[in-house]
Biopython code that builds the backbone (N, CA, C, O; Angstrom):
import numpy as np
from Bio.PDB.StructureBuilder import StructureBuilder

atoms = [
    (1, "UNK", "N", (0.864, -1.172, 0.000)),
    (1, "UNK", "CA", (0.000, 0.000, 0.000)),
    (1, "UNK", "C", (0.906, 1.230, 0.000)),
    (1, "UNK", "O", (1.966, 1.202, 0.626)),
    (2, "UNK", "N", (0.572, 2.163, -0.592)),
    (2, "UNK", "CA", (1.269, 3.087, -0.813)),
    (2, "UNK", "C", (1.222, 4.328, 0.904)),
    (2, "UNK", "O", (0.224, 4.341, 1.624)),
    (3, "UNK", "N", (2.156, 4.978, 1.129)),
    (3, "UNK", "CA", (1.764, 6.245, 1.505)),
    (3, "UNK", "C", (0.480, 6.586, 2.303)),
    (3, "UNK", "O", (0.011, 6.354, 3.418)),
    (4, "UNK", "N", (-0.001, 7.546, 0.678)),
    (4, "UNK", "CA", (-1.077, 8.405, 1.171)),
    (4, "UNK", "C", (-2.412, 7.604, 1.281)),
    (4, "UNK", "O", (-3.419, 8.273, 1.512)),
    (5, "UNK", "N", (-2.546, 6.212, 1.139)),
    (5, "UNK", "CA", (-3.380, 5.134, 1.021)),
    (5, "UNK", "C", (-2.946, 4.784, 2.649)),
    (5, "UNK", "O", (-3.789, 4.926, 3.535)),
    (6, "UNK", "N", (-1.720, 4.369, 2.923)),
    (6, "UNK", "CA", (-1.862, 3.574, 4.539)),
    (6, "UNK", "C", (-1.846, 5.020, 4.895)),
    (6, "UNK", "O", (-1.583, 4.895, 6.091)),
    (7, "UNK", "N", (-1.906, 5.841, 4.773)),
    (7, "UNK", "CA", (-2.459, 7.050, 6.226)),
    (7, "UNK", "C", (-3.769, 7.464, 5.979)),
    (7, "UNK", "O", (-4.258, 7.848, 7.041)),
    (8, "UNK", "N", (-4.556, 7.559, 5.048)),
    (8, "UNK", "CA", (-5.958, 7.060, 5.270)),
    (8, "UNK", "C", (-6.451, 6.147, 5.964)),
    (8, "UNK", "O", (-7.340, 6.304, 6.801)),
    (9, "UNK", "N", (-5.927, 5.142, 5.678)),
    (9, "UNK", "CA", (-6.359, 4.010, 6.786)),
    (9, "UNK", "C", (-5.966, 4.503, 8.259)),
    (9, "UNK", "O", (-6.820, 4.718, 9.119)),
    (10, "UNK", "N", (-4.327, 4.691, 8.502)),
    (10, "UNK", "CA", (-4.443, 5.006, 10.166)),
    (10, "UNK", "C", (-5.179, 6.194, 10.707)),
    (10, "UNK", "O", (-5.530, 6.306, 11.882)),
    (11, "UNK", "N", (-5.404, 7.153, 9.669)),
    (11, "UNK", "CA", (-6.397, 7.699, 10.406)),
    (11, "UNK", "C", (-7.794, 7.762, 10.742)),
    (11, "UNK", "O", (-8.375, 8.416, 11.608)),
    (12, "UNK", "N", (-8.296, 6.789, 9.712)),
    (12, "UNK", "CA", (-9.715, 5.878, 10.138)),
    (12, "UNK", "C", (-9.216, 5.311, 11.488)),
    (12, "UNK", "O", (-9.969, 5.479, 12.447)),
    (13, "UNK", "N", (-8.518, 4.924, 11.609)),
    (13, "UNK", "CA", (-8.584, 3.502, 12.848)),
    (13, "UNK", "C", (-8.264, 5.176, 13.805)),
    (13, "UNK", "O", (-8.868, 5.226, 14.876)),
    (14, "UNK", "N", (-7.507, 6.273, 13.502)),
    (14, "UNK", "CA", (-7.707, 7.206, 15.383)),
    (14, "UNK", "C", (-9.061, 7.296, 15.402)),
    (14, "UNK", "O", (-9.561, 7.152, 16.518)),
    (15, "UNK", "N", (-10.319, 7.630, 13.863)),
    (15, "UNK", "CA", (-11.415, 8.017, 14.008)),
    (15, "UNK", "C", (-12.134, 7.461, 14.796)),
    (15, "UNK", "O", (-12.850, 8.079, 15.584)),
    (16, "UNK", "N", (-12.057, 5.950, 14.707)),
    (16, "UNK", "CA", (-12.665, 4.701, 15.028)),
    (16, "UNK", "C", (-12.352, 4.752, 16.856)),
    (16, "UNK", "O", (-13.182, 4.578, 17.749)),
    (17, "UNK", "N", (-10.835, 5.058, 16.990)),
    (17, "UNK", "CA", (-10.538, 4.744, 18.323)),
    (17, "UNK", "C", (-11.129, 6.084, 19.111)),
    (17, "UNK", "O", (-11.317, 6.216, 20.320)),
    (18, "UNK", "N", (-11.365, 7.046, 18.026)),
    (18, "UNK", "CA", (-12.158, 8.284, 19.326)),
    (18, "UNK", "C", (-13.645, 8.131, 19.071)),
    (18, "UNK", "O", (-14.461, 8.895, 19.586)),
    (19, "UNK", "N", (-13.912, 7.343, 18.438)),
    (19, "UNK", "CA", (-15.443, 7.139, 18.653)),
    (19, "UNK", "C", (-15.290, 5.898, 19.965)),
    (19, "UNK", "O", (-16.111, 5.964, 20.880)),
    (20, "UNK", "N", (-14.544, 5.128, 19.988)),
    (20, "UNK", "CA", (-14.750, 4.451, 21.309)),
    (20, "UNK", "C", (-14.243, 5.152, 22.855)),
    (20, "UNK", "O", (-14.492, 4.831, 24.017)),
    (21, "UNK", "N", (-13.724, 5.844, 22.473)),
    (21, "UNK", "CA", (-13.100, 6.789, 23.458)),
    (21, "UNK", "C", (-14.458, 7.477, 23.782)),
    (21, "UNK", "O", (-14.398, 7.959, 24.913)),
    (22, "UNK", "N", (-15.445, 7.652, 23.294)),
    (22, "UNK", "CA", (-16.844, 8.940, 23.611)),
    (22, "UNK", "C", (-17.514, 9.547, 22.509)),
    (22, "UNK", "O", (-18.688, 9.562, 22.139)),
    (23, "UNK", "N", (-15.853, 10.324, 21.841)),
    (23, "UNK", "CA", (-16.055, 11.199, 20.733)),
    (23, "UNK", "C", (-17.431, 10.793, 19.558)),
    (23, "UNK", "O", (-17.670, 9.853, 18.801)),
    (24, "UNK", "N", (-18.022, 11.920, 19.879)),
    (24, "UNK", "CA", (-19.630, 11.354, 19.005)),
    (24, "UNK", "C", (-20.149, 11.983, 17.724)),
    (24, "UNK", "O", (-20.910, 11.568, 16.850)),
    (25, "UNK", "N", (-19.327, 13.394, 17.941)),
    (25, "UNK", "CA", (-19.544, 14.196, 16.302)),
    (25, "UNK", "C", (-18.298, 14.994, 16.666)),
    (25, "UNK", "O", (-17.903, 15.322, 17.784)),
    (26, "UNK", "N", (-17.750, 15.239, 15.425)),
    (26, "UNK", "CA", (-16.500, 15.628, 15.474)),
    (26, "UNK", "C", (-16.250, 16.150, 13.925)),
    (26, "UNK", "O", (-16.993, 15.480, 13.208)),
    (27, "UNK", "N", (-15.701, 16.827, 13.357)),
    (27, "UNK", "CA", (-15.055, 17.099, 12.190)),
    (27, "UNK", "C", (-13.018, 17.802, 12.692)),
    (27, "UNK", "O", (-12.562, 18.322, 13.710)),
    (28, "UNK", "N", (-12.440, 17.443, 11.442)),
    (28, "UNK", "CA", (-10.939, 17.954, 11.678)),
    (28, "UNK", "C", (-10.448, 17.973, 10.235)),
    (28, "UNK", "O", (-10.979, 17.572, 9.199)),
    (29, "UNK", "N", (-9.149, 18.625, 10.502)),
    (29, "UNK", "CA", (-8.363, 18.019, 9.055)),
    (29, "UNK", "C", (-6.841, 17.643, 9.447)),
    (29, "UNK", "O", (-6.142, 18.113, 10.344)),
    (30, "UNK", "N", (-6.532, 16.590, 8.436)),
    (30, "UNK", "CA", (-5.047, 16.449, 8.583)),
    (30, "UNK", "C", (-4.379, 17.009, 7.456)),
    (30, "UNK", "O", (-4.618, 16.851, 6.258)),
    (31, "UNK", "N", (-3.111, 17.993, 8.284)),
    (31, "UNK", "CA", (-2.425, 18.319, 6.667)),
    (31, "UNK", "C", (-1.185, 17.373, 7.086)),
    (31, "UNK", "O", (-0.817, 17.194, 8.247)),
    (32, "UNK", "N", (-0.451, 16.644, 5.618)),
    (32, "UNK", "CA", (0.820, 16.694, 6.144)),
    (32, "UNK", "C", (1.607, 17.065, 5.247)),
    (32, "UNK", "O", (1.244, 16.780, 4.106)),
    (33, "UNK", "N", (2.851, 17.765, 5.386)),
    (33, "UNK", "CA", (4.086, 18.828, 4.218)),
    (33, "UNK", "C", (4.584, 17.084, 3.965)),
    (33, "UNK", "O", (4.554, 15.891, 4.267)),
    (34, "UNK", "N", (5.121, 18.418, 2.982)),
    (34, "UNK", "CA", (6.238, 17.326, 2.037)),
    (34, "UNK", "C", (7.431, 16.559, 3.217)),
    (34, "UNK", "O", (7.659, 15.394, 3.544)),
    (35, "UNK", "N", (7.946, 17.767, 3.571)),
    (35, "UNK", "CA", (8.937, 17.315, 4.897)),
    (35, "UNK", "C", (8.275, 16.662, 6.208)),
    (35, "UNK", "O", (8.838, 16.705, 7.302)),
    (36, "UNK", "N", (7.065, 16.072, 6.003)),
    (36, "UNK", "CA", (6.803, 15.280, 7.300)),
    (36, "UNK", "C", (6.062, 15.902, 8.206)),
    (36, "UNK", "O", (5.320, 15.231, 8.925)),
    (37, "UNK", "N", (6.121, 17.101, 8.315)),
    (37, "UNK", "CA", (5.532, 17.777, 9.263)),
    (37, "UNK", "C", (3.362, 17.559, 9.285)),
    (37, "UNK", "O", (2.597, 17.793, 8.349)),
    (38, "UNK", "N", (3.068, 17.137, 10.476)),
    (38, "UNK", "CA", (1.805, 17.245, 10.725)),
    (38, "UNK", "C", (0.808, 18.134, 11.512)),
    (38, "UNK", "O", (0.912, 18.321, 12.724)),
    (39, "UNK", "N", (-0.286, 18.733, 10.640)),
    (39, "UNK", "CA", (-1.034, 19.950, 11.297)),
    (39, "UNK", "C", (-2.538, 19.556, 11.245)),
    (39, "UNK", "O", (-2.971, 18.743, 10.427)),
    (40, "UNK", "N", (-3.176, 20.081, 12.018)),
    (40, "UNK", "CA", (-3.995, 19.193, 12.390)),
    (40, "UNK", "C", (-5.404, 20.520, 12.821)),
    (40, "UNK", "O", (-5.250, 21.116, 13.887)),
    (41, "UNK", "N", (-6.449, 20.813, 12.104)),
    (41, "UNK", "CA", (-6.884, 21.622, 12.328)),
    (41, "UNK", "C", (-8.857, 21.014, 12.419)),
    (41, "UNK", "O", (-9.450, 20.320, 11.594)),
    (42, "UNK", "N", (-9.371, 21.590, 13.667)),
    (42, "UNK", "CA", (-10.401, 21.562, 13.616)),
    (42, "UNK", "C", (-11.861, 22.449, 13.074)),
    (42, "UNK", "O", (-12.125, 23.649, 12.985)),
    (43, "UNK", "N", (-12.412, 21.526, 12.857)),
    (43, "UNK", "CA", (-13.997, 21.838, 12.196)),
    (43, "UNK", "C", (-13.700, 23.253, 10.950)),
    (43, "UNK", "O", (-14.202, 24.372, 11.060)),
    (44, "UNK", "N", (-12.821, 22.825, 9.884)),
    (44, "UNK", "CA", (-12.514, 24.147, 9.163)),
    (44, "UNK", "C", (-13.780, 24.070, 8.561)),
    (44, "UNK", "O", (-14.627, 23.246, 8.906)),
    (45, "UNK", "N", (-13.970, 25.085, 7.477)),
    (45, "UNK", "CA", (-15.314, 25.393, 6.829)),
    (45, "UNK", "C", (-14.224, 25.323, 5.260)),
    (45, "UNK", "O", (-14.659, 25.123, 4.126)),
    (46, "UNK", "N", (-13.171, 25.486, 5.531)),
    (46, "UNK", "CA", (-12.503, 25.693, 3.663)),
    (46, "UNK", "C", (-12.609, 24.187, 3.122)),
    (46, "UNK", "O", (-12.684, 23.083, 3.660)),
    (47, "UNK", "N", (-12.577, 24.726, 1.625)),
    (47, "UNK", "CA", (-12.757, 23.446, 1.284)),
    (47, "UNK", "C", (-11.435, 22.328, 0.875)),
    (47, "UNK", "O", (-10.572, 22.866, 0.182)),
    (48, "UNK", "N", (-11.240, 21.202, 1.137)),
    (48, "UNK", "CA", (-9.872, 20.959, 1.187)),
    (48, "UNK", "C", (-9.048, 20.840, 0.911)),
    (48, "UNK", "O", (-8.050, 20.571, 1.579)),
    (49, "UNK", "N", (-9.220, 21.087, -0.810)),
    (49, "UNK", "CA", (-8.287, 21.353, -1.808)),
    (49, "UNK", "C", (-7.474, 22.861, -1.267)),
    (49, "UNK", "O", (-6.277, 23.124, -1.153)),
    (50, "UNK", "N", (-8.410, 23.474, -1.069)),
    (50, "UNK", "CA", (-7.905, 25.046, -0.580)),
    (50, "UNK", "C", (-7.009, 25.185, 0.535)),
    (50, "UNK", "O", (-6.011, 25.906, 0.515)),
    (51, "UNK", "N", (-7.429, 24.392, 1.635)),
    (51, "UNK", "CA", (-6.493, 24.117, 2.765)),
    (51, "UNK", "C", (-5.201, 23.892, 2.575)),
    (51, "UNK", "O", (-4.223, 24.513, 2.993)),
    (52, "UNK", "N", (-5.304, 22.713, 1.742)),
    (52, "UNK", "CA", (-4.479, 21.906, 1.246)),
    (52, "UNK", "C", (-3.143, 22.832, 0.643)),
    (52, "UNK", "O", (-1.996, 22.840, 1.092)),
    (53, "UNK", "N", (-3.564, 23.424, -0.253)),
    (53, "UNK", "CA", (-3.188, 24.618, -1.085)),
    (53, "UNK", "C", (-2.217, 25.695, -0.327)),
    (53, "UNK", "O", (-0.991, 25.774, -0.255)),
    (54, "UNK", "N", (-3.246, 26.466, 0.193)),
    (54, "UNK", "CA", (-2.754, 27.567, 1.268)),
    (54, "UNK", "C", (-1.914, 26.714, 2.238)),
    (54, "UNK", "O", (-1.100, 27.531, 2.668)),
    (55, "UNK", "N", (-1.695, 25.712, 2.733)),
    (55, "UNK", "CA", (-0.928, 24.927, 4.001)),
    (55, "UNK", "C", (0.694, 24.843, 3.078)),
    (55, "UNK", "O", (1.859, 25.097, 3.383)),
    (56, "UNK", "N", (0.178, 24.477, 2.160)),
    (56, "UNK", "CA", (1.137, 23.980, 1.332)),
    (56, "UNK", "C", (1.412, 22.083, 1.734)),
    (56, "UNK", "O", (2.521, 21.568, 1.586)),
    (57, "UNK", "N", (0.568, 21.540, 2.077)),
    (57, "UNK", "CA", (0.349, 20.120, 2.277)),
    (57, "UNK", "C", (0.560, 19.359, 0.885)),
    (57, "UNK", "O", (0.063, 19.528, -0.229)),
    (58, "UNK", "N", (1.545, 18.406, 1.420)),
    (58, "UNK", "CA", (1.093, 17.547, 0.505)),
    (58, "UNK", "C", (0.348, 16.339, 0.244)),
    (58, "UNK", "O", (0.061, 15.735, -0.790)),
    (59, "UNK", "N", (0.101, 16.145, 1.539)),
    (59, "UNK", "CA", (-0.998, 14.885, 1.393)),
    (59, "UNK", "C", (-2.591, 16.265, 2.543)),
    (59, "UNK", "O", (-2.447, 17.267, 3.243)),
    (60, "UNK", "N", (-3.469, 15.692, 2.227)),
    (60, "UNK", "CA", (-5.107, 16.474, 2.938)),
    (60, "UNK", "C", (-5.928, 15.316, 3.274)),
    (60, "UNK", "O", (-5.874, 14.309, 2.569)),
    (61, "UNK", "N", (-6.797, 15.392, 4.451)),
    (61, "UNK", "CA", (-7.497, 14.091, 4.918)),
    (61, "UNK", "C", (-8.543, 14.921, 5.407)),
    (61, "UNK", "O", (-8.137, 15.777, 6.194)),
    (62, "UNK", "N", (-10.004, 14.932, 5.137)),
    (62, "UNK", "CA", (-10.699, 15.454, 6.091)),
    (62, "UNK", "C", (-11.973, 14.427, 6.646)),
    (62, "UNK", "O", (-12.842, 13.856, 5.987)),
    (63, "UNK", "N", (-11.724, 14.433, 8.104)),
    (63, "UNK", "CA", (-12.256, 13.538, 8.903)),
    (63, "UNK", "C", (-13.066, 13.984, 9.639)),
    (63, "UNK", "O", (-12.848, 14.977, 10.334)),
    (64, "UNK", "N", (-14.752, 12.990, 9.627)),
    (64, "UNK", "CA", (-15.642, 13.168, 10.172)),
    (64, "UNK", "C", (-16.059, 12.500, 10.744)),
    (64, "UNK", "O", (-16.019, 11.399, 10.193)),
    (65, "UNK", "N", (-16.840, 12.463, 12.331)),
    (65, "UNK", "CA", (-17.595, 11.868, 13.010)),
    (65, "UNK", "C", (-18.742, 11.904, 13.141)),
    (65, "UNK", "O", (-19.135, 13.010, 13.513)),
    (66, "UNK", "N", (-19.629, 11.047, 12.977)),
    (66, "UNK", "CA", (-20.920, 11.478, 12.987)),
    (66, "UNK", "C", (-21.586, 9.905, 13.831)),
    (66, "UNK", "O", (-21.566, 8.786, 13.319)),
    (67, "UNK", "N", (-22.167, 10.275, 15.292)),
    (67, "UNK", "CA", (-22.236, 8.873, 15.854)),
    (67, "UNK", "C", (-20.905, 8.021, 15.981)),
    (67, "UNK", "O", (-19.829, 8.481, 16.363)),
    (68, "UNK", "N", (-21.176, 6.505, 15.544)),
    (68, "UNK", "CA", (-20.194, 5.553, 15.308)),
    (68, "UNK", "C", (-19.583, 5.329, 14.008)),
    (68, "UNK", "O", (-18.751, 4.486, 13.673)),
    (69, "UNK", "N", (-20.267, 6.421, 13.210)),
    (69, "UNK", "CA", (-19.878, 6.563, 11.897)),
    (69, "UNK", "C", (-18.582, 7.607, 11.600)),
    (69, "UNK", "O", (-18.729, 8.745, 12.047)),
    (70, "UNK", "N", (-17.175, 7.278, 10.795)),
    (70, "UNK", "CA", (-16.095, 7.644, 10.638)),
    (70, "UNK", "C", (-16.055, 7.394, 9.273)),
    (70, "UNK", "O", (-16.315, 6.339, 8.694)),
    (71, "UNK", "N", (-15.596, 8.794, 8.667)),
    (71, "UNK", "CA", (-15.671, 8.730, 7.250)),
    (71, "UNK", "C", (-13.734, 9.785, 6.950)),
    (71, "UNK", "O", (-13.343, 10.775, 7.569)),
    (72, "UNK", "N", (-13.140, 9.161, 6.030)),
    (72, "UNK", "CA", (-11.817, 10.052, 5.665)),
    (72, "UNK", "C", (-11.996, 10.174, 4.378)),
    (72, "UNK", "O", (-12.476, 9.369, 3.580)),
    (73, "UNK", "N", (-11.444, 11.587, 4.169)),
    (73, "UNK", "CA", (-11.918, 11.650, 2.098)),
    (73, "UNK", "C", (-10.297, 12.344, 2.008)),
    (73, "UNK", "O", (-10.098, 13.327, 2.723)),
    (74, "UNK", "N", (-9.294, 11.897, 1.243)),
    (74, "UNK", "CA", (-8.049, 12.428, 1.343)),
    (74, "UNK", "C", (-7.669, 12.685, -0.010)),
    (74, "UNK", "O", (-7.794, 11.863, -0.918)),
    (75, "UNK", "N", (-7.108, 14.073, -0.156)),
    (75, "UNK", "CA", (-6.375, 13.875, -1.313)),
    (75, "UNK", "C", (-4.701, 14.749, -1.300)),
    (75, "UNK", "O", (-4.167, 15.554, -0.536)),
    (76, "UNK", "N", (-4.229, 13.936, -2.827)),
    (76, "UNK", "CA", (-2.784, 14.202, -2.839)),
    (76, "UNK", "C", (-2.439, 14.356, -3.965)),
    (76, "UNK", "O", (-2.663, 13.290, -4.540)),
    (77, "UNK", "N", (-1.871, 15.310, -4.876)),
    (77, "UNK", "CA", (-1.195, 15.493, -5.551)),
    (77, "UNK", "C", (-2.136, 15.075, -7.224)),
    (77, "UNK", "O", (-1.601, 14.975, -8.328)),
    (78, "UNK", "N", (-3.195, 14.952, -6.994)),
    (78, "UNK", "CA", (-4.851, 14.766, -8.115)),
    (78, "UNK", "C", (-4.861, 13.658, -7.738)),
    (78, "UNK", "O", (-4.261, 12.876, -8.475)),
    (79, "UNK", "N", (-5.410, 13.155, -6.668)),
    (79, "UNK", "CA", (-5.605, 11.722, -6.358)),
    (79, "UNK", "C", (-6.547, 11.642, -5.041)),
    (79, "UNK", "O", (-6.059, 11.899, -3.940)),
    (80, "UNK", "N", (-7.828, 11.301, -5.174)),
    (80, "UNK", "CA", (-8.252, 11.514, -4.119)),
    (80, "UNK", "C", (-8.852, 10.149, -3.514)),
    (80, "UNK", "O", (-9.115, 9.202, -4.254)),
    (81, "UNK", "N", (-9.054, 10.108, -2.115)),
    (81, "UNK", "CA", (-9.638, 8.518, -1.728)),
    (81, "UNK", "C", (-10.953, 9.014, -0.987)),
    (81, "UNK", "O", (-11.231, 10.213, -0.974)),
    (82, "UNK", "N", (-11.659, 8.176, -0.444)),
    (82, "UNK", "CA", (-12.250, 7.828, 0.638)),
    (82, "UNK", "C", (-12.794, 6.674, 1.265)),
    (82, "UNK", "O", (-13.321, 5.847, 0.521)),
    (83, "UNK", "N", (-12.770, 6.451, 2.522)),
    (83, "UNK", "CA", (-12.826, 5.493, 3.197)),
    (83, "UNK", "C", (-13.743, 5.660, 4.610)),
    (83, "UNK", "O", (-13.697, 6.750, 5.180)),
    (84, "UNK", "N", (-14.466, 4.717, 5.098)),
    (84, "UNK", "CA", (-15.487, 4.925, 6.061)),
    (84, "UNK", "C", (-15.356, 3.716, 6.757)),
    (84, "UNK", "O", (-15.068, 2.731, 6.078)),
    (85, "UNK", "N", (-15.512, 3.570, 8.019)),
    (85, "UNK", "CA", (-16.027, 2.973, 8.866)),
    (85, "UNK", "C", (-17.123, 1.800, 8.890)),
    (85, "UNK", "O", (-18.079, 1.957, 8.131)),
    (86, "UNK", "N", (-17.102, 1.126, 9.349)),
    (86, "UNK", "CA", (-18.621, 0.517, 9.072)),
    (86, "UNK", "C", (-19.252, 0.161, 10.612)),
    (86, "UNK", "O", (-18.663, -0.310, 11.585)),
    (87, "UNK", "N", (-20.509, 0.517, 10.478)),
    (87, "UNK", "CA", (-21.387, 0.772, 12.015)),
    (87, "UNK", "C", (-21.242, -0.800, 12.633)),
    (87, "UNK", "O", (-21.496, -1.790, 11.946)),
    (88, "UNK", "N", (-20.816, -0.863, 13.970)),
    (88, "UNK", "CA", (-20.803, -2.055, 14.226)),
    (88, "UNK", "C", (-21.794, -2.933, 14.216)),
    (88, "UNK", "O", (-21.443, -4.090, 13.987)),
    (89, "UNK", "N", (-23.185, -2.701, 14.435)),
    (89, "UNK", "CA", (-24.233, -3.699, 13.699)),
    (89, "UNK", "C", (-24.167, -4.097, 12.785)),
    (89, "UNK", "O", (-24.176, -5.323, 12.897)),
    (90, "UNK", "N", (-24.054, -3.624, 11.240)),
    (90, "UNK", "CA", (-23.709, -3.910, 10.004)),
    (90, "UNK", "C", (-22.509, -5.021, 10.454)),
    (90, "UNK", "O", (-22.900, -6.185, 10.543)),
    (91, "UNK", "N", (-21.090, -4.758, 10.743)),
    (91, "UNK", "CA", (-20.209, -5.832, 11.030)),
    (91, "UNK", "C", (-20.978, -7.054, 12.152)),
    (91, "UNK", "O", (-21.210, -8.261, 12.077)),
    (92, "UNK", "N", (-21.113, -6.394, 12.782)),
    (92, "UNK", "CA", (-21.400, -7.990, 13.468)),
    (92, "UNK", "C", (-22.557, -8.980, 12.640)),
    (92, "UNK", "O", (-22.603, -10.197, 12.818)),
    (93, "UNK", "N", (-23.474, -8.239, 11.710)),
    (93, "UNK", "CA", (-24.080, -9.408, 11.061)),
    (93, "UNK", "C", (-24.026, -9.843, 9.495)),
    (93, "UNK", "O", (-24.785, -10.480, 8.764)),
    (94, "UNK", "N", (-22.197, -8.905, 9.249)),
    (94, "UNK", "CA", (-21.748, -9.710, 8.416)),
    (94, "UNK", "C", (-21.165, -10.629, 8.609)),
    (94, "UNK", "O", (-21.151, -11.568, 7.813)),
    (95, "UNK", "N", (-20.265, -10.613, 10.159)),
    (95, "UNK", "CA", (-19.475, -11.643, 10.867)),
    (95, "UNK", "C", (-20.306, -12.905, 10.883)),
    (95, "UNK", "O", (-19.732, -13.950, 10.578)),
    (96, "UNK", "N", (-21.530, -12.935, 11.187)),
    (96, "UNK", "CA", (-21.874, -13.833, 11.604)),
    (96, "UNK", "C", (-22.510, -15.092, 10.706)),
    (96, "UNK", "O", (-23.222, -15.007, 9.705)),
    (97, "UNK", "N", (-22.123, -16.033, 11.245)),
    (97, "UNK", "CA", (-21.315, -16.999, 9.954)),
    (97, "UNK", "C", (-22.894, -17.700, 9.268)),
    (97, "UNK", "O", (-22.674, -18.323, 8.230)),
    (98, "UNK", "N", (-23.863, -17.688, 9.543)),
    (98, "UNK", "CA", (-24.894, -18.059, 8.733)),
    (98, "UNK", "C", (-26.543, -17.029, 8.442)),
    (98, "UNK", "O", (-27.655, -17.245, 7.958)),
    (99, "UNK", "N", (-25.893, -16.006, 9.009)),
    (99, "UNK", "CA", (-27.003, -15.061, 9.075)),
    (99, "UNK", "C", (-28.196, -15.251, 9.894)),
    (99, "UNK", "O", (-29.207, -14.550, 9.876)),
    (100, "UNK", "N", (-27.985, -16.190, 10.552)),
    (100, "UNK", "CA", (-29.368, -15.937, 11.156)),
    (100, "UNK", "C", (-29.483, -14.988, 12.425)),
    (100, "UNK", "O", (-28.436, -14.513, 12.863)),
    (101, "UNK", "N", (-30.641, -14.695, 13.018)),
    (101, "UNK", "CA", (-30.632, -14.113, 14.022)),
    (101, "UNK", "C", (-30.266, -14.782, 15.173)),
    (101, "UNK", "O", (-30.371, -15.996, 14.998)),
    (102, "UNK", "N", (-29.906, -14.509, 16.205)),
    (102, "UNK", "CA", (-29.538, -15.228, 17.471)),
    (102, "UNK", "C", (-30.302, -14.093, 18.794)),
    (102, "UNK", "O", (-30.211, -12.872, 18.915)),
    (103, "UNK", "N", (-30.974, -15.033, 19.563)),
    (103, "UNK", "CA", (-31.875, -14.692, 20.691)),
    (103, "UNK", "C", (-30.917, -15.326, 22.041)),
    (103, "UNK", "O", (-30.495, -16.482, 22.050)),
    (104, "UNK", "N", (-30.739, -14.594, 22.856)),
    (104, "UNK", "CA", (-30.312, -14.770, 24.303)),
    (104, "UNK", "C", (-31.104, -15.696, 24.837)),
    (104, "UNK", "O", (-32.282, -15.490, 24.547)),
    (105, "UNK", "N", (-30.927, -16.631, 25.500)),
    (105, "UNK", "CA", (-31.821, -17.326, 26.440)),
    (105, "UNK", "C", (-31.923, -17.152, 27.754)),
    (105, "UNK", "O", (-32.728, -17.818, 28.405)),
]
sb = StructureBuilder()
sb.init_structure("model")
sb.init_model(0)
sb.init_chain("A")
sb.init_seg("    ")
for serial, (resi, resn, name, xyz) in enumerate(atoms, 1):
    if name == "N":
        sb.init_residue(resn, " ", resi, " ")
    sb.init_atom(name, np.array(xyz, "f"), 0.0, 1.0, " ", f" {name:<3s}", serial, name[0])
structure = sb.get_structure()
């Protein structure tokens, strides 16, 4: 996996870990420079190409919380991703190995 692909992902999994932490709605952005450097700005209103731009970033991630729902939309250099979360109900009854329902006794 490249880069700006595995830091989309790790920053789903902080999204993920501050939704278990409490965190219940949230917006941010990640910039990071060419030289490494990381800035980290909350609930902007610009849009993130622009951020991106004006920061002089070369990779942009903007991350949202909404509930248990975590969504990252990133872009770099004309390349953009996104990636989301999936609500843990949805996972647990894809996990579950024949679909049926299961009742407590």
């Amino acid at each position: 996996m490249d880069r700006f692909l595995d830091n989309a992902a790790r920053i789903l999994e902080g999204g993920r870990s501050a939704v278990q932490a409490g965190c219940s709605e949230s917006a941010w952005t990640v910039l990071i420079a060419r030289e490494g450097g990381i800035r980290m700005v909350a609930n902007s209103d610009w849009p993130l190409e622009s951020l991106a731009r004006e920061s002089g970033a070369e990779m942009a991630y903007r991350v949202s919380v909404n509930g248990t729902h975590v969504s990252v939309d990133g872009l770099s250099q004309g390349r953009r991703c996104s990636v989301q979360s999936e609500p843990p109900a949805a996972m647990f009854r894809r996990l579950l190995p024949d679909r049926r329902e299961y009742q407590l006794a």
